[in-house]
MMTF fields as JSON, N, C-alpha, C and O atoms, coordinates in Angstrom:
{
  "mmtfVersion": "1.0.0",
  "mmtfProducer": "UNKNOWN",
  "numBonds": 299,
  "numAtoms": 300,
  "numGroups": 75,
  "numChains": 1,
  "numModels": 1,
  "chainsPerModel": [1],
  "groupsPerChain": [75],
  "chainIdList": ["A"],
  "bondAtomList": [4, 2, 8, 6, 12, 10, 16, 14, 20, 18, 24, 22, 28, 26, 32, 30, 36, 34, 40, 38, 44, 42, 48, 46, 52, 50, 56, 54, 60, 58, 64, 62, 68, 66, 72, 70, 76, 74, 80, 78, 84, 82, 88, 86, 92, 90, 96, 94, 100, 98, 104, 102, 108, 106, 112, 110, 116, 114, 120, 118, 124, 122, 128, 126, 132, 130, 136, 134, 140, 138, 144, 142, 148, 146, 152, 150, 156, 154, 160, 158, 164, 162, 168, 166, 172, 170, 176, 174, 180, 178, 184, 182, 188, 186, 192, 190, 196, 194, 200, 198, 204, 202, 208, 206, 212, 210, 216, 214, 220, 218, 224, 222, 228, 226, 232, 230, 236, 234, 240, 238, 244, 242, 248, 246, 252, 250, 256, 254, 260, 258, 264, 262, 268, 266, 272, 270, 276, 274, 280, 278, 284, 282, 288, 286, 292, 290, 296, 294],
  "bondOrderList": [1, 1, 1, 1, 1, 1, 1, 1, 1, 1, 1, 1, 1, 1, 1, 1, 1, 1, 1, 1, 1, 1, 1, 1, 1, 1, 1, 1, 1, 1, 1, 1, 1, 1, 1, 1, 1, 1, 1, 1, 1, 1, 1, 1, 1, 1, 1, 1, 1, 1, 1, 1, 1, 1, 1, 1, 1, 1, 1, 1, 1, 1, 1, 1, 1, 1, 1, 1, 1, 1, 1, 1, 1, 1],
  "groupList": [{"groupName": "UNK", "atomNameList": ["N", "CA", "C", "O"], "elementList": ["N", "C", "C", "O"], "formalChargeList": [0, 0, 0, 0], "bondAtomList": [1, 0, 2, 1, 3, 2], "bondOrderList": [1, 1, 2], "singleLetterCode": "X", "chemCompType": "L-PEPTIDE LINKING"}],
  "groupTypeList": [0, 0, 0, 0, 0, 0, 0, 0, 0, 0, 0, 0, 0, 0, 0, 0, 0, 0, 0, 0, 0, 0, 0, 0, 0, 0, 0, 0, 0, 0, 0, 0, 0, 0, 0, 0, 0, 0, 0, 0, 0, 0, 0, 0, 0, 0, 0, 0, 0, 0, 0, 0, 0, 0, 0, 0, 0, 0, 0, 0, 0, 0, 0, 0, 0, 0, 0, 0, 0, 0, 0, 0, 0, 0, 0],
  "groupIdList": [1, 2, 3, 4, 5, 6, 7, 8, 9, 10, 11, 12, 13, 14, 15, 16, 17, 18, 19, 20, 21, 22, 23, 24, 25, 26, 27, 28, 29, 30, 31, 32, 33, 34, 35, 36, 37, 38, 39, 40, 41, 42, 43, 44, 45, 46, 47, 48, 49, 50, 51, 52, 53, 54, 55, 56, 57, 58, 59, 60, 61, 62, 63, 64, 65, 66, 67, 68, 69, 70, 71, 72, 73, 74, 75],
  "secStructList": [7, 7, 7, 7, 7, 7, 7, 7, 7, 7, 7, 7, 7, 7, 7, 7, 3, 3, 3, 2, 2, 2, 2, 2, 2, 2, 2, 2, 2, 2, 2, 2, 2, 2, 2, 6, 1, 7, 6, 6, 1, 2, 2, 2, 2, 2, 2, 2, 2, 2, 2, 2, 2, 2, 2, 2, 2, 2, 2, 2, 2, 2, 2, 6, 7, 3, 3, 6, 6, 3, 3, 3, 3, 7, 7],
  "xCoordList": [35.355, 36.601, 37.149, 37.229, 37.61, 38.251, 39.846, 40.412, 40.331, 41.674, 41.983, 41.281, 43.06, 44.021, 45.619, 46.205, 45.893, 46.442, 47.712, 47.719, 49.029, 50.217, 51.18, 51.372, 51.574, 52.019, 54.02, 54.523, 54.579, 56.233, 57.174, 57.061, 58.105, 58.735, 59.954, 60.667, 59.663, 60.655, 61.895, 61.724, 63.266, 64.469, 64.552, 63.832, 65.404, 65.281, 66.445, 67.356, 65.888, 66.136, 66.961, 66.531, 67.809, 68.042, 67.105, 66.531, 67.136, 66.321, 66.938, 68.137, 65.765, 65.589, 66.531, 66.344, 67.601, 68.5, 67.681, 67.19, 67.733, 67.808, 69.369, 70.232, 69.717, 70.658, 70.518, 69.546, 71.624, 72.094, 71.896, 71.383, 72.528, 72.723, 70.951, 70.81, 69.836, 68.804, 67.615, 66.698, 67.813, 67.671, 67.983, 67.096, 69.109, 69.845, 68.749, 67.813, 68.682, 68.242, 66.811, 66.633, 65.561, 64.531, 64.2, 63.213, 65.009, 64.928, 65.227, 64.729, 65.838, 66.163, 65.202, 64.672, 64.604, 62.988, 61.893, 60.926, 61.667, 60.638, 61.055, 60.158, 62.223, 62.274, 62.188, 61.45, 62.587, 61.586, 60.328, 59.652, 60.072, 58.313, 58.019, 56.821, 58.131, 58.156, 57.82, 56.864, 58.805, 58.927, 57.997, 57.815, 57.434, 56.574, 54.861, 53.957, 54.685, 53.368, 53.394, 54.298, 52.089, 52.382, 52.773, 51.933, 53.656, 54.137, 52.969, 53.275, 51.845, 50.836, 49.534, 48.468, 49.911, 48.502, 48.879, 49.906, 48.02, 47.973, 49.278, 49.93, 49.31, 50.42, 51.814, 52.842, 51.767, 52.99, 53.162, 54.02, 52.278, 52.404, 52.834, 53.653, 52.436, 52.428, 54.245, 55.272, 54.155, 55.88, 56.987, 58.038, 56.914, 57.651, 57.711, 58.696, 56.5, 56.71, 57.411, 58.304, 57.418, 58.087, 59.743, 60.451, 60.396, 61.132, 61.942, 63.131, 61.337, 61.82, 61.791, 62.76, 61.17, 61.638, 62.838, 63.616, 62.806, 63.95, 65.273, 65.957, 65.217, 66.394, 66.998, 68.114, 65.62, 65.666, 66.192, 67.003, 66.031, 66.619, 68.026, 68.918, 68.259, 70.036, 70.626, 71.548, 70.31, 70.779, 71.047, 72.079, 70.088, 70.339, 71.31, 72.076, 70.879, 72.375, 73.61, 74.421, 73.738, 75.034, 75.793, 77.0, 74.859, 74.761, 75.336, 76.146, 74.759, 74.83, 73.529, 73.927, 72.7, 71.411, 70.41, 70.241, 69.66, 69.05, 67.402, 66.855, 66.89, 65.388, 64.38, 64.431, 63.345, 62.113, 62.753, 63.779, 61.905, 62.605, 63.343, 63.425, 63.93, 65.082, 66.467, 66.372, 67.654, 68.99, 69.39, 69.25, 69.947, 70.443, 71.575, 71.735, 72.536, 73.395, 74.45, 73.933, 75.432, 76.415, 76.339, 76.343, 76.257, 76.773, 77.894, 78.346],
  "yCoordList": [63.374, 63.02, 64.24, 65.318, 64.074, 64.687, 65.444, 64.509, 66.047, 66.147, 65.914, 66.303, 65.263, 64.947, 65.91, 66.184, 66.254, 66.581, 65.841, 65.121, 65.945, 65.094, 66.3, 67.486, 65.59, 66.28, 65.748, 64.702, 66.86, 66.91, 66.869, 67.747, 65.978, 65.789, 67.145, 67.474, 67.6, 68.883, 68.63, 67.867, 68.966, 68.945, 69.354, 70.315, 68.806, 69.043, 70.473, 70.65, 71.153, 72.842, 73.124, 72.402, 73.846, 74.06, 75.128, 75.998, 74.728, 76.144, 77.293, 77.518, 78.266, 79.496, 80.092, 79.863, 80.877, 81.65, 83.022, 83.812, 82.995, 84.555, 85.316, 84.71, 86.284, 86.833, 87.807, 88.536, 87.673, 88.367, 90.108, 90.74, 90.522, 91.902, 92.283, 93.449, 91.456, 91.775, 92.041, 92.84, 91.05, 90.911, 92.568, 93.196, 92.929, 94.074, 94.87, 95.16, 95.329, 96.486, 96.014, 96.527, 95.159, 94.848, 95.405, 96.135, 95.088, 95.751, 97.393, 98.201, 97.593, 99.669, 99.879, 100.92, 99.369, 99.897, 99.529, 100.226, 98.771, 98.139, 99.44, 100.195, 99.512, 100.583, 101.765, 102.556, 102.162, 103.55, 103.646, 104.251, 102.982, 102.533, 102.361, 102.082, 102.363, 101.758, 103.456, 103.892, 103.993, 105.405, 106.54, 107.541, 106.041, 107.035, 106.811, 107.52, 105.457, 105.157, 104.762, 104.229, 105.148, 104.775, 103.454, 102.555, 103.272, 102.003, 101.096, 99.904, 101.33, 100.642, 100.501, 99.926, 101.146, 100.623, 99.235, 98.607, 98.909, 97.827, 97.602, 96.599, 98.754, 98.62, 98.843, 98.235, 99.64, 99.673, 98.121, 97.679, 96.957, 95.858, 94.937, 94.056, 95.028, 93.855, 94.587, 93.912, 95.947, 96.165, 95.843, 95.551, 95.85, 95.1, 93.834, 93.43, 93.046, 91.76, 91.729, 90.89, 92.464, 91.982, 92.36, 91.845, 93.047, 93.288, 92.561, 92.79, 91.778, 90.435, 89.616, 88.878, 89.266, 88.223, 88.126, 87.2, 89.411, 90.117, 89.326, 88.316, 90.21, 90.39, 88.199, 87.69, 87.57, 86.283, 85.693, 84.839, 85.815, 85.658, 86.338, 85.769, 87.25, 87.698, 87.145, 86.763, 86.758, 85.41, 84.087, 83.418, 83.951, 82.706, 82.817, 82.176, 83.562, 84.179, 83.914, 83.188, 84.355, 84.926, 83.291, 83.06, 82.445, 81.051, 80.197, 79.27, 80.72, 80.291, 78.788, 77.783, 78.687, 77.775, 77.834, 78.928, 76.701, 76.526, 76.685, 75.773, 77.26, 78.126, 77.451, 77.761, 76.639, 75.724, 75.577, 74.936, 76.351, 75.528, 76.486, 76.59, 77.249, 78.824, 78.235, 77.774, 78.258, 77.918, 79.663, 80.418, 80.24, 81.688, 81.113, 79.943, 82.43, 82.445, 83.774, 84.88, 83.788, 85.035, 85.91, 85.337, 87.426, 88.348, 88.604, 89.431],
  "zCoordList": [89.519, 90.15, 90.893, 90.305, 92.438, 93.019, 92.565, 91.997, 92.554, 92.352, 93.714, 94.648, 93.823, 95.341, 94.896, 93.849, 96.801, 96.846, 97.139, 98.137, 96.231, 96.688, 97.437, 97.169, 98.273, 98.989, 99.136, 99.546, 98.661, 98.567, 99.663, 100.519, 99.788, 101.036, 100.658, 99.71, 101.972, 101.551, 102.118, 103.069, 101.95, 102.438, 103.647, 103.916, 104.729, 106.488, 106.091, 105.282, 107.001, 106.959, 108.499, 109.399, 108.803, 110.106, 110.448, 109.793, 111.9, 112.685, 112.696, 112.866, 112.44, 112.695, 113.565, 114.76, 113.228, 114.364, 114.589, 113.783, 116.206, 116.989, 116.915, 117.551, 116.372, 116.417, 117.869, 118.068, 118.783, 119.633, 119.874, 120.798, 118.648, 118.312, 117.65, 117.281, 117.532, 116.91, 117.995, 117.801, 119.457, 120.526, 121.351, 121.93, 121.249, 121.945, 121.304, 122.049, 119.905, 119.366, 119.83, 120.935, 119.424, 119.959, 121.515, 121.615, 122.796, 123.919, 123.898, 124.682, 123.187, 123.148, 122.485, 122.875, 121.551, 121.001, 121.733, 121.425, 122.522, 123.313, 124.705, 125.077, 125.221, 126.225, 125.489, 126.076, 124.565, 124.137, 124.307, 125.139, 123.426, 123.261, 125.274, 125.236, 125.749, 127.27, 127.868, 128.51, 127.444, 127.83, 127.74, 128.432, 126.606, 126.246, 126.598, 126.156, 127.643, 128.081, 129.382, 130.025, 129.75, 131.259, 132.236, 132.19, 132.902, 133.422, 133.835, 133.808, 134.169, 134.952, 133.829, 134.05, 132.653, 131.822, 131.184, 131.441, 130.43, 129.722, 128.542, 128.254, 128.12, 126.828, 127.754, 127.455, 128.746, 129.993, 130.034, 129.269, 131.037, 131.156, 129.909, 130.168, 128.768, 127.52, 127.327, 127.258, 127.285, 127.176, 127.97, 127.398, 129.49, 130.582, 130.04, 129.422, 130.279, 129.664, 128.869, 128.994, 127.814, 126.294, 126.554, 125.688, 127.435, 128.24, 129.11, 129.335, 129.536, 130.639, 129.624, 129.796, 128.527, 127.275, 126.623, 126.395, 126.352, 125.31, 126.483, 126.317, 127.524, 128.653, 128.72, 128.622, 128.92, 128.776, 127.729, 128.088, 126.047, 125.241, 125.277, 124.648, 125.803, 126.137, 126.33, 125.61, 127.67, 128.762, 127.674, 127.624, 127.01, 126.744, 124.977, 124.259, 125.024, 123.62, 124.067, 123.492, 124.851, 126.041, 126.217, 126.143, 126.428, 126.685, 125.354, 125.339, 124.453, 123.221, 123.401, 122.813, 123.829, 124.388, 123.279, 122.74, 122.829, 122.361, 122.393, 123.013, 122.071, 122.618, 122.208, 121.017, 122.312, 121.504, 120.101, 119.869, 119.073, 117.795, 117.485, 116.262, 118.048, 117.5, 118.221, 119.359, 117.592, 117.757, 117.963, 117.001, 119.456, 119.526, 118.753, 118.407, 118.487, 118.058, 118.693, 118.534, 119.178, 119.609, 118.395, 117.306, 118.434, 117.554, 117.564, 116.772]
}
């Protein structure tokens, strides 16, 4: 005999908040980190990017807007 798996209905949870103020500090460490490699290599590029995200999640903090399954929230 197999054992089966039962599987538990779990309680509906709210989404995941982005905090505002967690966003801010994330971009001042990503532009450090930014600073200290060259703008045109690879880890330069993946950090810009990560940069224009951050700056995007601001915006939409700022908004108080709802992000895929993350609810921002104002700090």
């Amino acid at each position: 005999m197999v054992p089966s798996l039962k599987l538990v209905p779990m309680p509906p949870e709210s989404p995941p908040a982005i905090d505002a103020g967690e966003v801010a500090w994330a971009a001042e460490e990503v532009a450090a980190l930014l600073q200290q490699v060259a703008a045109n290599s690879v880890v330069g590029m993946v950090l810009t990017q990560t940069l224009r995200e951050l700056a995007s999640l601001r915006q939409s903090a700022a908004a108080g807007n709802v992000i895929g399954p993350f609810r921002v929230k104002a700090a």
